[in-house]
C-alpha positions, -999 to +999 in steps of 0.1 A: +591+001-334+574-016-304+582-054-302+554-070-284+523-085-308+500-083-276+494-063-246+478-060-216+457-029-216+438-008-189+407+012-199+401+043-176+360+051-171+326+032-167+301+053-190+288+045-228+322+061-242+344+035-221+316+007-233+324+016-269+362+018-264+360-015-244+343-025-278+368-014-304+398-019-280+391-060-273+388-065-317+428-050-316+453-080-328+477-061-306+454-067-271+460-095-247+438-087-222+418-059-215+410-044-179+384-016-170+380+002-140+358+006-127+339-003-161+302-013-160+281-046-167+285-040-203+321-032-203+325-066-187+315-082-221+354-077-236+370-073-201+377-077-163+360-050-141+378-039-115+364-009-091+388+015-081+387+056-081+395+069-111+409+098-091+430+074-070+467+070-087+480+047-065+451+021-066+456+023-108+494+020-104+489-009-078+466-026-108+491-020-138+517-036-121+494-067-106+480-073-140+511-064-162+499-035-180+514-022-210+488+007-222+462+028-200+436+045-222+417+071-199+380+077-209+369+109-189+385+139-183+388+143-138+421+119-141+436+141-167+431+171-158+445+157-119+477+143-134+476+108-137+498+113-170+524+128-152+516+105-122+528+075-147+560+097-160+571+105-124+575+068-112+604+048-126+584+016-123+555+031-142+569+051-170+573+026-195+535+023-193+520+042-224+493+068-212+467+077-236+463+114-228+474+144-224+494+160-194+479+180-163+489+210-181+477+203-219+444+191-201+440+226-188+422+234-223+394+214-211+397+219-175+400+259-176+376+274-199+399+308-189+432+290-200+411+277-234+404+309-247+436+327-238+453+299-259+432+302-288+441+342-284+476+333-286+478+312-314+451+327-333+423+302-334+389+315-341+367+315-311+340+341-298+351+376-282+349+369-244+362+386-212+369+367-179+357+379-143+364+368-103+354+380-075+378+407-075+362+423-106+329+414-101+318+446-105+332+451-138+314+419-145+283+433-136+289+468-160+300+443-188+270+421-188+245+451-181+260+467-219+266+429-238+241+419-266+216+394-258+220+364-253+251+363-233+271+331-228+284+326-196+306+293-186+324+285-152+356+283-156+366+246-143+346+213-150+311+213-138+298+179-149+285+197-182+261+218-163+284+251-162+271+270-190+244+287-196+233+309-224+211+338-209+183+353-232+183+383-209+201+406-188+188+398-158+190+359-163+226+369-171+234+388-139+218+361-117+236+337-135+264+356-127+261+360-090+248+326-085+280+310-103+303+338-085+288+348-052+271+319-045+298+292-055+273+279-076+300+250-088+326+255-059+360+263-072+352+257-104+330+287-110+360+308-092+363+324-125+340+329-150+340+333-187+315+354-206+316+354-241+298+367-277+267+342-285+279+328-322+246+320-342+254+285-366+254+246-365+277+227-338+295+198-342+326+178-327+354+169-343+382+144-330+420+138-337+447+120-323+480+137-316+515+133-299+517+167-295+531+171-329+515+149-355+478+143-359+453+118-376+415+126-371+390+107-364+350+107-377+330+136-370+299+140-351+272+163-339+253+160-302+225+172-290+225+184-252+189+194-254+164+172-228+139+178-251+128+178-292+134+200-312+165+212-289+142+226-260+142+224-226+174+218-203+212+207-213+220+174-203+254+151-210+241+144-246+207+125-256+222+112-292+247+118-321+251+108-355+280+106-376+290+121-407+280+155-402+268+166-442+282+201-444+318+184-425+333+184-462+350+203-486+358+241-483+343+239-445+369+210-436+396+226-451+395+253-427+385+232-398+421+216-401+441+245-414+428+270-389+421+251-360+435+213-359+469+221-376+467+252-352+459+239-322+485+210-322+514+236-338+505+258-306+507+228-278+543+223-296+551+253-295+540+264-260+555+227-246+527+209-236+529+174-234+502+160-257+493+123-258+458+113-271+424+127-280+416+165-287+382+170-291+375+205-306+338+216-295+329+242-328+302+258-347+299+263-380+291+301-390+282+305-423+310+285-435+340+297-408+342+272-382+347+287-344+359+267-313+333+267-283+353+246-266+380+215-264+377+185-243+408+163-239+393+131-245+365+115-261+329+129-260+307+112-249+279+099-266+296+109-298+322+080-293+292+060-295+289+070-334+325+073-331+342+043-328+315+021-348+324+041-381+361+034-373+377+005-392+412+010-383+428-010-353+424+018-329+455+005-308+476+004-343+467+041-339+472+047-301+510+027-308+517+052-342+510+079-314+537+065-292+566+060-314+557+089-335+539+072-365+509+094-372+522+112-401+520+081-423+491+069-399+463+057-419+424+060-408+397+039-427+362+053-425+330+030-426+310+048-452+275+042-435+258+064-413+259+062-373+231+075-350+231+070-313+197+076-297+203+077-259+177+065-229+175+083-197+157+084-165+126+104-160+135+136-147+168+138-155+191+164-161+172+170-127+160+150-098+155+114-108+150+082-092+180+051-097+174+013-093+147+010-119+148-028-130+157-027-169+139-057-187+149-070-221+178-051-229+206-079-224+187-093-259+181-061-275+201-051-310+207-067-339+232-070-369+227-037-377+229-023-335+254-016-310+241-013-273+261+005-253+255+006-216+262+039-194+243+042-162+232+004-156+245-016-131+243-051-118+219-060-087+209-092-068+210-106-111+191-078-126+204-051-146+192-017-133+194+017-138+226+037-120+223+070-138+210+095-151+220+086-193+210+052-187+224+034-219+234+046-257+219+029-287+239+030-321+227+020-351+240+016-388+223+031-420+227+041-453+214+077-441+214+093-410+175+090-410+179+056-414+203+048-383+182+070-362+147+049-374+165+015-366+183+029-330+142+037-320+134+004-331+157-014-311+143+006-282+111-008-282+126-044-272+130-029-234+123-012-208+123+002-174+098+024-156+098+061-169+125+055-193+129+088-218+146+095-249+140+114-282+128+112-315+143+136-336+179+133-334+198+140-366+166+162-376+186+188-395+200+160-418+169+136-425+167+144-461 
């Protein structure tokens, strides 16, 4: 059992996901103080920033032992799938630190689209038919694509900052595609390899659990939409919104979610020994009633932990310290029975070309009893919040229905502004009934 009531703990990130993590982690009974890094004006609410790469080991291990850190909770995925899990576990005076995530290795299911799907192969988890192509077969890419029904899938291999996948509607978008991400380096080394698979026709949504490698609990659900646009048109982005529950994420269809591809998924990292430590995040679609990995991430999505954490009312460090001493098997996780929708505000022209230092106006006082602002790309200049990104901040609000939540998260979004600020309407559309 770990001894200490309290701890110093150090969040990993400065998006929306680490401002609703800052969020839940600073209500824990069992945190002292809570660090982020390099965090963002809103994460400063329930912590000390402190900017440092997140890609830079030794500056993190020079801050857990200058603030006596106990717990490091990593937010994106570039420091896990570089190591920093293993960085802590290879330094004597580090190792005692608990690391909230997976190894270098586990995190390949998220950092190698290639290495994904091969383990899914292995350990029989549904996913869509797919071949993978290099340079060295290009060719056969080329004969593949040219005889593959439409639309094609194809995905770089590595991490591409959400931008390396794109579903072609023809052969010819397909086979530039294909030399572009290839030939061209479209996405450097990450789109070394590439992975084209079967287009699966159905509704998407994210499921979450917590693992040691062994033991699971799992967290809300959540759907995102990527789309730019309403409706789900126009170009993929990091996520404009996401509500939480998903309707049809009961039942029959949950059963199998767990059985076939949670229950899987963990029995295979045990199996295969890979060190497992934290969130999976199982990308899938439901097709009529089978569910089907697209892909896993190996932390938190983001904006779904927007919808996420709100709906949690467990002590999410009672959950990350279960994980530790291997607890999760009598690991419970309370449920807030409202809805959650998360309408997200961006800058004009993102996911392409857009302008940053827009001054934001009236958002330090938007919200309400029912609202949870969570800021993303803001930062702090000469006293004025301004914009710093492209997802600019996440708005999550309450309901009794997903409808609901999503009326109230527009609402709040009328009490600010900053010059061409964009967001959409119609998230949760499937579901306002």
């Amino acid at each position: 059992m770990y001894l200490r009531a309290t701890m110093n703990i150090l969040l990993l990130g400065s998006g929306g996901r680490e401002h609703a993590l800052a969020w839940k982690i600073s209500q824990s009974h069992h945190c002292n103080s809570l660090f982020i890094a390099p965090g963002n004006p809103g994460t400063a609410q329930y912590g000390e920033n402190i900017s440092i790469d997140l890609n830079d080991f030794p500056a993190i291990a020079a801050v857990c032992r200058d603030k006596k850190i106990e717990m490091v909770v990593v937010g994106p995925e570039d420091p896990l799938v570089n190591g920093v899990y293993d960085f802590f576990q290879e330094h004597a005076s580090l190792s005692s630190i608990i690391v909230v995530g997976p190894s270098a290795a586990a995190a390949q299911l998220e950092g190698s689209k290639a290495f994904a799907k091969a383990f899914m192969q292995r350990n029989g988890i549904p996913t869509a038919a797919y071949r993978e192509f290099t340079v060295d077969t290009y060719n056969e890419g080329v004969l593949y694509i040219s005889s593959h029904a439409l639309p094609i899938v194809l995905k770089a291999d590595g991490l591409a900052a959400g931008k390396g996948v794109v579903i072609a509607q023809s052969h010819e978008e397909a086979m530039a595609t294909f030399q572009s991400m290839i030939k061209d380096a479209q996405f450097g080394k990450a789109s070394e390899r590439v992975v084209i698979e079967q287009f699966l026709t159905g509704v998407e949504l994210s499921v979450f659990a917590l693992t040691d490698g062994r033991d699971f609990v799992l967290l809300p659900e959540a759907k995102d939409y990527k789309r730019i646009g309403e409706a789900d048109s126009g170009l993929n982005t990091g996520g404009m919104g996401a509500v939480s529950p998903v309707p049809f994420a009961q039942g029959a269809f949950m059963e199998k979610v767990v059985e076939k591809v949670v229950r899987s998924t963990i029995a295979g990292l045990e199996k295969e020994g890979l060190v497992y430590h934290g969130f999976v995040f199982f990308g899938l679609i439901n097709v009529n009633g089978e569910p089907y990995v697209i892909e896993y991430n190996c932390r938190m999505g983001d904006p779904e932990t927007e919808v996420v954490m709100p709906r949690l009312q467990t002590d999410l460090i009672e959950l990350f310290l279960a994980m530790q001493e291997g607890r999760l098997s009598s690991a419970s996780v309370n449920i807030d029975p409202r809805s959650a929708a998360t309408v997200v505000v961006v800058s004009g022209g993102y996911p392409g070309t857009f302008e940053k230092g827009k001054v934001i106006d009236g958002i330090e006082s938007a919200g309400g009893e029912q609202t949870l602002v969570f800021y993303a790309g803001i930062a702090e200049k000469e006293g004025r919040l301004v914009t710093s990104g492209g997802r600019v901040a996440a708005i999550t609000s309450y309901g009794e229905t997903i409808a609901h939540a999503v009326d109230q998260s527009l609402s709040v979004i009328q009490q600010f502004s900053f010059e061409n600020m964009v967001h959409r309407r119609d998230i949760g559309y499937e579901f306002k009934i």
